[in-house]
PyMOL commands that place a pseudoatom at each C-alpha (Angstrom):
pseudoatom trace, name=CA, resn=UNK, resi=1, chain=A, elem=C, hetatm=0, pos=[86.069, 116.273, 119.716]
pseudoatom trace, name=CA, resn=UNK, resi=2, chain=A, elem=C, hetatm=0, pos=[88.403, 113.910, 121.311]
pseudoatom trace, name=CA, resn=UNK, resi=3, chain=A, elem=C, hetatm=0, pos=[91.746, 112.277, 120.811]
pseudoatom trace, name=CA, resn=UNK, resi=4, chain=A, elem=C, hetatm=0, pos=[91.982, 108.860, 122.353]
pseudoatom trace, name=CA, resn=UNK, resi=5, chain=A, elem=C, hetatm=0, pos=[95.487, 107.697, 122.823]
pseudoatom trace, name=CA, resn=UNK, resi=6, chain=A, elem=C, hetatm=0, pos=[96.642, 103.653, 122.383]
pseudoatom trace, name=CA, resn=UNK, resi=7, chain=A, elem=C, hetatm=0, pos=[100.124, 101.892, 122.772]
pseudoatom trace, name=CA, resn=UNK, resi=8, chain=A, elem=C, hetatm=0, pos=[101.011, 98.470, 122.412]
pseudoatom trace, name=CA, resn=UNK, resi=9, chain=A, elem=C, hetatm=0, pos=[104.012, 96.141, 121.773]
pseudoatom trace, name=CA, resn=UNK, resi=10, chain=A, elem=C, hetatm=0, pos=[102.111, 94.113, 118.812]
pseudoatom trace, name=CA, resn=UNK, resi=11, chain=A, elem=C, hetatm=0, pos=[101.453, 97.640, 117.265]
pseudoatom trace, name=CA, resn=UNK, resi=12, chain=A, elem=C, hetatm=0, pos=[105.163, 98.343, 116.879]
pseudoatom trace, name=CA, resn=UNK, resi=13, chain=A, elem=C, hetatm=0, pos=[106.066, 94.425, 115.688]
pseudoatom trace, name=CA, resn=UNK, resi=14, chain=A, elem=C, hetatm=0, pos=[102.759, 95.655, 112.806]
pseudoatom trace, name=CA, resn=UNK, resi=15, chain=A, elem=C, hetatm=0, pos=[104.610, 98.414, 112.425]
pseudoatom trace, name=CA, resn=UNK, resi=16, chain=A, elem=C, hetatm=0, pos=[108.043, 96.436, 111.743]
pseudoatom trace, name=CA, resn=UNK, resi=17, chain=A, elem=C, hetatm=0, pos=[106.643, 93.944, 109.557]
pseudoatom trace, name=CA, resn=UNK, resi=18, chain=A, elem=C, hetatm=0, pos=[104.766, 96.591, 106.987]
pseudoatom trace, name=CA, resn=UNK, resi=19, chain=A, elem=C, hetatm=0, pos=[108.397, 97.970, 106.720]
pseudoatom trace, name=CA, resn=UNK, resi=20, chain=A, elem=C, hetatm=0, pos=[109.792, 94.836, 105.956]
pseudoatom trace, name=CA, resn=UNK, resi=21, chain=A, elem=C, hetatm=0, pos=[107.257, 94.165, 103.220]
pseudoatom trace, name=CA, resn=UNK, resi=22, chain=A, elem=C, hetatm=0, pos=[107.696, 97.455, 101.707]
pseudoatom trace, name=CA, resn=UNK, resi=23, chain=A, elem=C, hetatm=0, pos=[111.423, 97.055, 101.597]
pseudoatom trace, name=CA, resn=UNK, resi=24, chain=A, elem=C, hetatm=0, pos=[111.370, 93.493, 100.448]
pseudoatom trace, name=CA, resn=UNK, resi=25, chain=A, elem=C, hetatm=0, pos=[108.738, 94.629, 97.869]
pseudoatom trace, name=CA, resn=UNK, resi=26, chain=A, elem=C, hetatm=0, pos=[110.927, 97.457, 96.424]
pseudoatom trace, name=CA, resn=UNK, resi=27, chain=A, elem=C, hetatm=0, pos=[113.820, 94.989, 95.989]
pseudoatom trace, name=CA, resn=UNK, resi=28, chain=A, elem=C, hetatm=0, pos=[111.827, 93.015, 93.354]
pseudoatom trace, name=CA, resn=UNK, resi=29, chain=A, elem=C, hetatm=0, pos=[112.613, 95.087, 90.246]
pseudoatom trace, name=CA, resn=UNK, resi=30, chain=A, elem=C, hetatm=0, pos=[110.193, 93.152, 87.612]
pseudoatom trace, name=CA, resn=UNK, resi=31, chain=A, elem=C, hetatm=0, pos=[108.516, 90.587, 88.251]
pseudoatom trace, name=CA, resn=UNK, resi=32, chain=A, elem=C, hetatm=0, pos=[107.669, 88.375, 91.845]
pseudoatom trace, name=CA, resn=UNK, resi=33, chain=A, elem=C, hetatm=0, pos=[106.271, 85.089, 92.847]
pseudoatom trace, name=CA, resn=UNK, resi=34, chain=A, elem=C, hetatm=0, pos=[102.823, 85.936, 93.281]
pseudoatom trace, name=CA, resn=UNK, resi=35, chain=A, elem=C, hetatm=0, pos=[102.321, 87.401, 89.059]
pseudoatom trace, name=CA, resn=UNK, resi=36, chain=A, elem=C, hetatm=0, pos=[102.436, 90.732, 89.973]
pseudoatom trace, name=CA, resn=UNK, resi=37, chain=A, elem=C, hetatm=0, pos=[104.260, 93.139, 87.420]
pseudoatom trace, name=CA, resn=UNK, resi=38, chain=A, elem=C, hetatm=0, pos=[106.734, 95.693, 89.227]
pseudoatom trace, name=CA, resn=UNK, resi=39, chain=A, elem=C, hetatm=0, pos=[108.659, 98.419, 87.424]
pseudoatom trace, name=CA, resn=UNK, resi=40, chain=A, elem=C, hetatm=0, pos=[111.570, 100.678, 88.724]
pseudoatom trace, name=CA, resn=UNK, resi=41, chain=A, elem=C, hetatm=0, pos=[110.776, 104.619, 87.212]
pseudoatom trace, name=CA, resn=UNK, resi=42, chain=A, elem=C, hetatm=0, pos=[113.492, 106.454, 88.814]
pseudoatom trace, name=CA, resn=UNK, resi=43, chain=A, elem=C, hetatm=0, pos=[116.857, 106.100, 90.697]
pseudoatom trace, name=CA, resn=UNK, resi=44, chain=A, elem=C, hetatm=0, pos=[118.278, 109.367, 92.231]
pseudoatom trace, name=CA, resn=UNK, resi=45, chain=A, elem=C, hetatm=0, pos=[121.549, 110.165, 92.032]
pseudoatom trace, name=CA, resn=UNK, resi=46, chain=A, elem=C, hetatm=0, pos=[124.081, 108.051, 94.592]
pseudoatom trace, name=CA, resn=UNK, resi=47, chain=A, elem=C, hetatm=0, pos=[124.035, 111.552, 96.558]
pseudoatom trace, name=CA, resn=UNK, resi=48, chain=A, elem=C, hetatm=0, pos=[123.161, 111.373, 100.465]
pseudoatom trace, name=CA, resn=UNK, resi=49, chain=A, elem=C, hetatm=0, pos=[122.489, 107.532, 99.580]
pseudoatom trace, name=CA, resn=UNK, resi=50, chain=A, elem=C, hetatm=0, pos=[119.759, 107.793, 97.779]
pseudoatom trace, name=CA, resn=UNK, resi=51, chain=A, elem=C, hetatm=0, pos=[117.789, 108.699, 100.503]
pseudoatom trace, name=CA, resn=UNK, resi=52, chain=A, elem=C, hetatm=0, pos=[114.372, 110.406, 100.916]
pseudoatom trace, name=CA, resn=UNK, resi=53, chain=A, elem=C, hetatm=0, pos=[112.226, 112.221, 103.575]
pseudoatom trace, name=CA, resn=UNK, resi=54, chain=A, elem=C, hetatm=0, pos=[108.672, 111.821, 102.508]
pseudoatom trace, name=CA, resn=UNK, resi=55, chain=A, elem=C, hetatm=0, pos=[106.553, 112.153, 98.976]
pseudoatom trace, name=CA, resn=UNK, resi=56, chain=A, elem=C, hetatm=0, pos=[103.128, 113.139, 98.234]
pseudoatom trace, name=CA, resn=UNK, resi=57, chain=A, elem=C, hetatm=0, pos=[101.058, 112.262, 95.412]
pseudoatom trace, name=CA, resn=UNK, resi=58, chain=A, elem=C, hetatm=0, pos=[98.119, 114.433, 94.414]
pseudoatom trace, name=CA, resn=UNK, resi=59, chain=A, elem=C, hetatm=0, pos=[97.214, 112.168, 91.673]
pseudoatom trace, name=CA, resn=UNK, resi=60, chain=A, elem=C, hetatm=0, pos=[98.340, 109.250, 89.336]
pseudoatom trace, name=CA, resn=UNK, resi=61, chain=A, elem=C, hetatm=0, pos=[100.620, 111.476, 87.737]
pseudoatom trace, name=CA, resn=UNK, resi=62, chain=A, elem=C, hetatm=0, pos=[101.497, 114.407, 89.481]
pseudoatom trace, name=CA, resn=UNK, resi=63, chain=A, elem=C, hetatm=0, pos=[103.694, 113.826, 92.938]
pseudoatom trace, name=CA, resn=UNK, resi=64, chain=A, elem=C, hetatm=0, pos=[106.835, 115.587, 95.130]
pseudoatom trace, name=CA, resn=UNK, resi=65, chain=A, elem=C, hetatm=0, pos=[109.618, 113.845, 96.732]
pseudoatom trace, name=CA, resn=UNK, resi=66, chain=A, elem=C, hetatm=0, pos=[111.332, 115.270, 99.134]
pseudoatom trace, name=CA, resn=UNK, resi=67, chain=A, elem=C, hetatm=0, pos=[114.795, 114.676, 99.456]
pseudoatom trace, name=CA, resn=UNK, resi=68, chain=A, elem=C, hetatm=0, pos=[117.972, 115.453, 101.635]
pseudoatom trace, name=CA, resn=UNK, resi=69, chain=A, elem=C, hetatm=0, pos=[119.540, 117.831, 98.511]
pseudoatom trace, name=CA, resn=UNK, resi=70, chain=A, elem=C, hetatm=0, pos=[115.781, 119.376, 98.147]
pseudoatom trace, name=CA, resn=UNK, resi=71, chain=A, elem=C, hetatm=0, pos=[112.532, 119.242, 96.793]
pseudoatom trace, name=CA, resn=UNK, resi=72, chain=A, elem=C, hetatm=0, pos=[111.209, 116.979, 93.845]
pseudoatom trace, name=CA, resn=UNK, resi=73, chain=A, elem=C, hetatm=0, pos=[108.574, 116.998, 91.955]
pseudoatom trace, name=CA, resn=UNK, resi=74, chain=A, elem=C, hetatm=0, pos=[107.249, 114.362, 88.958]
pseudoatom trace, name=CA, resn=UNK, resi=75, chain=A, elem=C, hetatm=0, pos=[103.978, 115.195, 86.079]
pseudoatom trace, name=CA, resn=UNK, resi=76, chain=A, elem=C, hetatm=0, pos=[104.279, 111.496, 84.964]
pseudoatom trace, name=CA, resn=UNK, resi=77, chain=A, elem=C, hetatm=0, pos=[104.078, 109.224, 87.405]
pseudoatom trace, name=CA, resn=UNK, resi=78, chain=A, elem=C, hetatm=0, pos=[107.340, 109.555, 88.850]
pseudoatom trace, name=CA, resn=UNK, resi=79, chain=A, elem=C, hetatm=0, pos=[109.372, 108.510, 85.636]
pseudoatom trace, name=CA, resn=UNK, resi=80, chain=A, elem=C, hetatm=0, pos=[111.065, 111.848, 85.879]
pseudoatom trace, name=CA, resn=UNK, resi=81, chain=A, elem=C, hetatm=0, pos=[111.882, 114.282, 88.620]
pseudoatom trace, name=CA, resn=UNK, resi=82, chain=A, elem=C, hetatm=0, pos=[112.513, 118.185, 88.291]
pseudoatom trace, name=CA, resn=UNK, resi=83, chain=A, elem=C, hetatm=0, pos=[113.685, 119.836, 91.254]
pseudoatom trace, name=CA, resn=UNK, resi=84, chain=A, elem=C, hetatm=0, pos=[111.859, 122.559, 93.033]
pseudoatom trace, name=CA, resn=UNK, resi=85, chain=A, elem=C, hetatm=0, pos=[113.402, 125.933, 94.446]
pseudoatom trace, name=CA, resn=UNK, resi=86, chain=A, elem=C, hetatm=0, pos=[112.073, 126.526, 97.713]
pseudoatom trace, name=CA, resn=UNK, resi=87, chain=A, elem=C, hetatm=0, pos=[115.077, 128.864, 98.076]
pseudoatom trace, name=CA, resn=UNK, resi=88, chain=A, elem=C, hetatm=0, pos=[117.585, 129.188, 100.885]
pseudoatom trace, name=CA, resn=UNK, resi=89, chain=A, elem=C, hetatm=0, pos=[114.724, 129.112, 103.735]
pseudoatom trace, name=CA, resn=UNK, resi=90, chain=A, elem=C, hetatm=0, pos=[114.449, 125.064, 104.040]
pseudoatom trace, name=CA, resn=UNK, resi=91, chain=A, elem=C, hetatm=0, pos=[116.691, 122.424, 105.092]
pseudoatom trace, name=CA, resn=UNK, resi=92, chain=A, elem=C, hetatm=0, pos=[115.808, 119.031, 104.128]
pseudoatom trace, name=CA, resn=UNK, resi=93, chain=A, elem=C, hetatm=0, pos=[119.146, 117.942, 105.403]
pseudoatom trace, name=CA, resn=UNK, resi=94, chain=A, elem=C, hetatm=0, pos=[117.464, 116.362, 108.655]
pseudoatom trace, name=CA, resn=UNK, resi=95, chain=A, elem=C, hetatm=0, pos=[113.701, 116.028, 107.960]
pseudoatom trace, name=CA, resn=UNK, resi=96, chain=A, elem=C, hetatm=0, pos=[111.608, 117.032, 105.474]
pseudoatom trace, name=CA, resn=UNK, resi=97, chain=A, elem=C, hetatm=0, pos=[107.839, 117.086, 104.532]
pseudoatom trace, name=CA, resn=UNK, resi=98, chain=A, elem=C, hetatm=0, pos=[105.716, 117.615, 101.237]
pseudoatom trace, name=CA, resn=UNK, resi=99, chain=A, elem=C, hetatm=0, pos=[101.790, 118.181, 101.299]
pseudoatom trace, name=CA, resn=UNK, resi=100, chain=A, elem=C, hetatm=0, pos=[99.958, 119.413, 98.355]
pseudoatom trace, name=CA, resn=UNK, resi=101, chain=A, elem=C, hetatm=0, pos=[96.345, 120.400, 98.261]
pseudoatom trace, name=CA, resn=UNK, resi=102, chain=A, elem=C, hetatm=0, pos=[95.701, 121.006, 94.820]
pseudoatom trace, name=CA, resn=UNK, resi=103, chain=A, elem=C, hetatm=0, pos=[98.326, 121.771, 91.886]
pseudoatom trace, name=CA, resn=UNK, resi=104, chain=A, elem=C, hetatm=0, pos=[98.954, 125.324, 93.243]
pseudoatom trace, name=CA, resn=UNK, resi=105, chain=A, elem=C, hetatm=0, pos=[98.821, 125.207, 96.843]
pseudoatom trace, name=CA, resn=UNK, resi=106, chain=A, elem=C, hetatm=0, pos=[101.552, 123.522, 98.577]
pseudoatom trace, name=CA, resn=UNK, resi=107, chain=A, elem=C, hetatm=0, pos=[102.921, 123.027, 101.925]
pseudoatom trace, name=CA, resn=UNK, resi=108, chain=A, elem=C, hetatm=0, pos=[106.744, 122.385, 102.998]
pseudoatom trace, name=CA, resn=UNK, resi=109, chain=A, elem=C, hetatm=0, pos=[108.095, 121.554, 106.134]
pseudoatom trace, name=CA, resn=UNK, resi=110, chain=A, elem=C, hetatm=0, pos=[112.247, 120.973, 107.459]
pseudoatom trace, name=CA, resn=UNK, resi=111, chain=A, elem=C, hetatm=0, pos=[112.719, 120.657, 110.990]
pseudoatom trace, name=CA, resn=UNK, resi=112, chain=A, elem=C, hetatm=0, pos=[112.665, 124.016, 112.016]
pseudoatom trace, name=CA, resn=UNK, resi=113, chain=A, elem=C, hetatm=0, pos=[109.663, 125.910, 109.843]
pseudoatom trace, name=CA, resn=UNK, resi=114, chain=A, elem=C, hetatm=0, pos=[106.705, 125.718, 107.545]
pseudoatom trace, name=CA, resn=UNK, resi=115, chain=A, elem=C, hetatm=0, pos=[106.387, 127.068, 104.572]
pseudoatom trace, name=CA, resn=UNK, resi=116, chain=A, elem=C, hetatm=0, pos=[103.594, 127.807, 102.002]
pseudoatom trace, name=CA, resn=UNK, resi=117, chain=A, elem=C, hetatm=0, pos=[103.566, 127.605, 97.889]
pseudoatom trace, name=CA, resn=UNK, resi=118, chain=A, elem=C, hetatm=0, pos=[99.964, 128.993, 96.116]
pseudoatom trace, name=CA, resn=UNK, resi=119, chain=A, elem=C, hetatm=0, pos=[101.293, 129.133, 92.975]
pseudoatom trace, name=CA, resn=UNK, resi=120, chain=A, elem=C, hetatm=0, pos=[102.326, 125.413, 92.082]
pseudoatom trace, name=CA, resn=UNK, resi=121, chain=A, elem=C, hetatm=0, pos=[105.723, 125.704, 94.107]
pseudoatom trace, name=CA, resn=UNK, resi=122, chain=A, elem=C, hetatm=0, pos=[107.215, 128.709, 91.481]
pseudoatom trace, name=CA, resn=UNK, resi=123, chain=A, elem=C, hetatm=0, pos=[107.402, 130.811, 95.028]
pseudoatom trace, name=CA, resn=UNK, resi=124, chain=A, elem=C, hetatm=0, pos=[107.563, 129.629, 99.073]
pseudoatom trace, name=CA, resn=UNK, resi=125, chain=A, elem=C, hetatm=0, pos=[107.073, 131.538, 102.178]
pseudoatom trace, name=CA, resn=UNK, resi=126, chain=A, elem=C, hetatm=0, pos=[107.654, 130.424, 105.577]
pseudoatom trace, name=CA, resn=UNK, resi=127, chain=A, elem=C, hetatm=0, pos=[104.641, 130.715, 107.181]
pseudoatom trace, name=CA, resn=UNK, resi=128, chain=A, elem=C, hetatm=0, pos=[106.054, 128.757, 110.689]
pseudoatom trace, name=CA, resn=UNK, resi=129, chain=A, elem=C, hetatm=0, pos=[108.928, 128.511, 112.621]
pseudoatom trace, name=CA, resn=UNK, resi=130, chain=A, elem=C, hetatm=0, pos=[108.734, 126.054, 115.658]
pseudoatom trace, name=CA, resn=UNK, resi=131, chain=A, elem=C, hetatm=0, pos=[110.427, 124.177, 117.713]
pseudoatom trace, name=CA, resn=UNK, resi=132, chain=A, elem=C, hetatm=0, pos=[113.752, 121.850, 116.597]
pseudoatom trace, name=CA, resn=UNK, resi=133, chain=A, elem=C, hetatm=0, pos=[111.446, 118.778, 116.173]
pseudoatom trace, name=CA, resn=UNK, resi=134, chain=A, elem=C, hetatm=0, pos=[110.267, 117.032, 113.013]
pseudoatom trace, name=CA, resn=UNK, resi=135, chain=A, elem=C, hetatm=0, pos=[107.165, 118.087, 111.792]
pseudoatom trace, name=CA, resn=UNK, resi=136, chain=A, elem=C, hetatm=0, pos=[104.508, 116.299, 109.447]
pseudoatom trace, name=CA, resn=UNK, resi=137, chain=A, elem=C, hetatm=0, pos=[101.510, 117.972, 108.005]
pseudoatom trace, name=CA, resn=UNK, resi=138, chain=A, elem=C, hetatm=0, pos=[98.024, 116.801, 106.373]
pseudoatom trace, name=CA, resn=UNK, resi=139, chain=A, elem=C, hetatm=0, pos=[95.497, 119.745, 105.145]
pseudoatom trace, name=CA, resn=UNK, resi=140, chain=A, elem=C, hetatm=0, pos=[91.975, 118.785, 104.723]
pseudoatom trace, name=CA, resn=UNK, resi=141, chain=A, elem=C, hetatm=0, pos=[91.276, 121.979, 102.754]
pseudoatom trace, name=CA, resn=UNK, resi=142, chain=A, elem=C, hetatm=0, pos=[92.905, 125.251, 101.859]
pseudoatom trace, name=CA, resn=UNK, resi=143, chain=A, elem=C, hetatm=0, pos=[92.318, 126.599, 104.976]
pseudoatom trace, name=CA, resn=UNK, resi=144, chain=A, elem=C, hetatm=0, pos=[91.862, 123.677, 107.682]
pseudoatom trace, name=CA, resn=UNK, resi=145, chain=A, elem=C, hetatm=0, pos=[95.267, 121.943, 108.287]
pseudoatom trace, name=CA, resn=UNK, resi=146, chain=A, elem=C, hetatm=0, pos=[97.171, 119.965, 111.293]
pseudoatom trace, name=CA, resn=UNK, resi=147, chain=A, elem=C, hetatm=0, pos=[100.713, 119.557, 112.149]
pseudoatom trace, name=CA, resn=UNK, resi=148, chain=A, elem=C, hetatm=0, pos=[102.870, 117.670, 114.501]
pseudoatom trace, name=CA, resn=UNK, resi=149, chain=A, elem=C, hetatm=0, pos=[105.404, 119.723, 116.653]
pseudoatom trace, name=CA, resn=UNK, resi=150, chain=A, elem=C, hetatm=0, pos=[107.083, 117.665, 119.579]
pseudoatom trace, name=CA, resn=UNK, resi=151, chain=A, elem=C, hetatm=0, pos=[104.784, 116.455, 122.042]
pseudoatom trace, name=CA, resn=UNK, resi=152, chain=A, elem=C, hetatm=0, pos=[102.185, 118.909, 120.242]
pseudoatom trace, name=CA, resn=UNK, resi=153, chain=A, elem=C, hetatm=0, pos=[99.294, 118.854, 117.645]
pseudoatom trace, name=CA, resn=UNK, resi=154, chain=A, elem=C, hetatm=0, pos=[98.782, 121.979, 116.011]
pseudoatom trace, name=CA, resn=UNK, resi=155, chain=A, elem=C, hetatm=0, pos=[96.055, 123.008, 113.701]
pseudoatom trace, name=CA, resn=UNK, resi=156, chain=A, elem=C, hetatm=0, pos=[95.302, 125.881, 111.539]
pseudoatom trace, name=CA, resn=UNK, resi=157, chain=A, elem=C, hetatm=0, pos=[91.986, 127.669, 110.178]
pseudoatom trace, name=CA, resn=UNK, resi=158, chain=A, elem=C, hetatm=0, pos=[93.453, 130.343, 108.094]
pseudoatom trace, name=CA, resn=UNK, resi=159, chain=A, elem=C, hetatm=0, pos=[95.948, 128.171, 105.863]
pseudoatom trace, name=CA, resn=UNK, resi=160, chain=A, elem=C, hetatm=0, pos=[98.997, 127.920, 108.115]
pseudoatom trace, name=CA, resn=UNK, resi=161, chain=A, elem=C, hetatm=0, pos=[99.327, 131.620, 109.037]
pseudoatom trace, name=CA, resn=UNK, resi=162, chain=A, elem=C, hetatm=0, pos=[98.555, 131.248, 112.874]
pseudoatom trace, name=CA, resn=UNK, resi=163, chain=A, elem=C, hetatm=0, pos=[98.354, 127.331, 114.852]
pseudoatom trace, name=CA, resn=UNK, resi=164, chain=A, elem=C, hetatm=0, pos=[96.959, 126.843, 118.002]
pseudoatom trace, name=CA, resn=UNK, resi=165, chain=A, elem=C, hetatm=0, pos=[98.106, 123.581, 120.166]
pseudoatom trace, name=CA, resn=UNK, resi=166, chain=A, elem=C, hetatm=0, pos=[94.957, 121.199, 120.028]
pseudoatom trace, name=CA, resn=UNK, resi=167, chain=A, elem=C, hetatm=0, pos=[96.417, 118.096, 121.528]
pseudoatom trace, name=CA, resn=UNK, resi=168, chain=A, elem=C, hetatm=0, pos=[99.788, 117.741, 123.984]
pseudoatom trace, name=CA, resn=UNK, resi=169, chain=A, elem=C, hetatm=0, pos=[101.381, 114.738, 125.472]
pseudoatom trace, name=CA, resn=UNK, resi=170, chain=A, elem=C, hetatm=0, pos=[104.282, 115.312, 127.536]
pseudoatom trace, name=CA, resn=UNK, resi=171, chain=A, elem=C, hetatm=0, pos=[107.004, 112.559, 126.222]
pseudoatom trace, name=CA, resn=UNK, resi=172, chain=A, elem=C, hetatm=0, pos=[105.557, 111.506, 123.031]
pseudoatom trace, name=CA, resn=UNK, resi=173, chain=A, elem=C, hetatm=0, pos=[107.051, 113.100, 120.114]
pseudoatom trace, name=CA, resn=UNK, resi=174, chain=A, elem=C, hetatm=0, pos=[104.496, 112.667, 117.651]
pseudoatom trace, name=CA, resn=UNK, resi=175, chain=A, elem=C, hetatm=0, pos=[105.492, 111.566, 113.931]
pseudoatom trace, name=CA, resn=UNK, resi=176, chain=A, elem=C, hetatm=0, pos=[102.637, 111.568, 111.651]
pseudoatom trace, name=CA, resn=UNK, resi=177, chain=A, elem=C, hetatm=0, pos=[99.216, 112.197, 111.350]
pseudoatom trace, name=CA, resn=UNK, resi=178, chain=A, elem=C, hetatm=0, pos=[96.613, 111.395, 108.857]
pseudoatom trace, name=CA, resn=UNK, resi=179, chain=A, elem=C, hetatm=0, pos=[93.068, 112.536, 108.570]
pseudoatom trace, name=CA, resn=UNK, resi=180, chain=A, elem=C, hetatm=0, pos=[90.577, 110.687, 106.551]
pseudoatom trace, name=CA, resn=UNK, resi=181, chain=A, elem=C, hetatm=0, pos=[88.042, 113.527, 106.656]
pseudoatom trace, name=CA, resn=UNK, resi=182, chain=A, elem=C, hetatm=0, pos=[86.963, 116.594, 109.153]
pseudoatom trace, name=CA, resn=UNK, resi=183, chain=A, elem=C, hetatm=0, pos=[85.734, 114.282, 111.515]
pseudoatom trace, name=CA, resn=UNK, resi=184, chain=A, elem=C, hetatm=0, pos=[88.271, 111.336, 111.676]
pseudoatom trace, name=CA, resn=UNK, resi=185, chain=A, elem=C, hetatm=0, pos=[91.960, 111.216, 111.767]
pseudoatom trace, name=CA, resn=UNK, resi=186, chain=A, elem=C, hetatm=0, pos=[95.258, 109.567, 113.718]
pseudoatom trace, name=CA, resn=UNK, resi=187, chain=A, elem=C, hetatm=0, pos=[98.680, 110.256, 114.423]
pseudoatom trace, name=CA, resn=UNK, resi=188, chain=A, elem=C, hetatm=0, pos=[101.068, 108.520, 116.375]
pseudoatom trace, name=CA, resn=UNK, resi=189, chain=A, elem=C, hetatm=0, pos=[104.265, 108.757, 117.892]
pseudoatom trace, name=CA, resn=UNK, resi=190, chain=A, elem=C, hetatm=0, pos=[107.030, 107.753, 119.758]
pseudoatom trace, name=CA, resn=UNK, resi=191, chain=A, elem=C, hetatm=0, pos=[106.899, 104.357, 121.756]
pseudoatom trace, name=CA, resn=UNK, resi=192, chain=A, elem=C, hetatm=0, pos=[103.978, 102.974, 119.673]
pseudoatom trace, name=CA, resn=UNK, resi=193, chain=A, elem=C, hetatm=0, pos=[101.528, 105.837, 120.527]
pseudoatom trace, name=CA, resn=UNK, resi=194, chain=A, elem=C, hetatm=0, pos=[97.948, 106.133, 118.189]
pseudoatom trace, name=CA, resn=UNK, resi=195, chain=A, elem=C, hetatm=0, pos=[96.098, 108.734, 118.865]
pseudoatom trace, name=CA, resn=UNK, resi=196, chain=A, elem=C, hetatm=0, pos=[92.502, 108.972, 117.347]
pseudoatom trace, name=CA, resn=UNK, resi=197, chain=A, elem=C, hetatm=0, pos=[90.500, 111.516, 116.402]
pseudoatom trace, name=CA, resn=UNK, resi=198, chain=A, elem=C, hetatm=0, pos=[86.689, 111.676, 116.354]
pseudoatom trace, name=CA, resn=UNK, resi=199, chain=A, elem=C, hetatm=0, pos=[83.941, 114.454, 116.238]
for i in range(1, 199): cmd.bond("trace and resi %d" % i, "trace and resi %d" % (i + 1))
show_as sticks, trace
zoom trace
């Protein structure tokens, strides 16, 4: 098991453009040059200016947003949003994170903690508290998840209840990770860091 670490000025102009695209794409409400059909579901309210931290969607249909005033979450393909209580222990002010692994068990994290849902978000407990630094999260299973901390990847075997560091690299903070399965993922950080994972 290995991470192998990569940096490069034409990875953060990649970077750059895909954001452009997305945002340009987003602009065009119905309809676009190239025949493809585009639909608006949803605007937010005006509040924090309409801004989001992240969403996840499990499937076609079902999905959570989260957003600076709290948690979201959609059972139609994000036509409609119902908020979700995660009670006074989060902060979504600054940062905020949504993973789901199946309709019941859910993960949460602000910039400060981690918290837990296994009964479709009804309930949360925080499960981590960590350093002030932004944390994402991907869960392969149940059981088996990572999360970035700082300059640290953490990863779990008993369903976020104890993390042990796995990767470390002094000056990078590390912003999001993705695994495709057990044996392959990536996250990458600041300064147009990629760090790959292989077994």
């Amino acid at each position: 098991m290995y991470f192998e670490t990569k940096c490069s000025y034409e990875y953060q102009i990649f970077r750059c453009l895909i954001f452009l695209f997305i945002f340009f794409s987003c602009k065009k409400n119905n309809s676009s040059s190239d025949n493809n059909s585009r639909t608006k579901l949803h605007d937010f309210s005006t509040t924090n200016e309409g801004t989001y931290q992240t969403f996840y969607f499990l499937d076609e249909q079902t999905g959570w947003v989260a957003r600076p005033e709290g948690l979201f979450k959609t059972t139609n393909g994000g036509v409609d949003w119902q908020p979700v209580n995660t009670g006074s222990e989060f902060n979504f002010q600054t940062s905020g994170v949504v993973f789901y692994v199946n309709p019941n068990h859910g993960f949460v994290a602000d910039e400060f903690s981690v918290g837990a849902s296994v009964d479709g978000g009804a309930n949360w407990n925080k499960i981590y508290s960590g350093s002030d630094s932004y944390h994402d999260l991907f869960f392969l299973n149940d059981s088996i998840g990572y999360m970035t901390d700082g300059h640290y990847i953490l990863k779990t075997v008993d369903g976020g209840i104890t993390w042990t560091k796995e990767v470390s690299v002094p000056g990078i903070r590390f912003l999001e990770l993705h695994f495709r399965d057990a044996n392959h993922g990536w996250a990458c950080g600041d300064n147009g860091v990629i760090l790959k994972y292989e077994k």
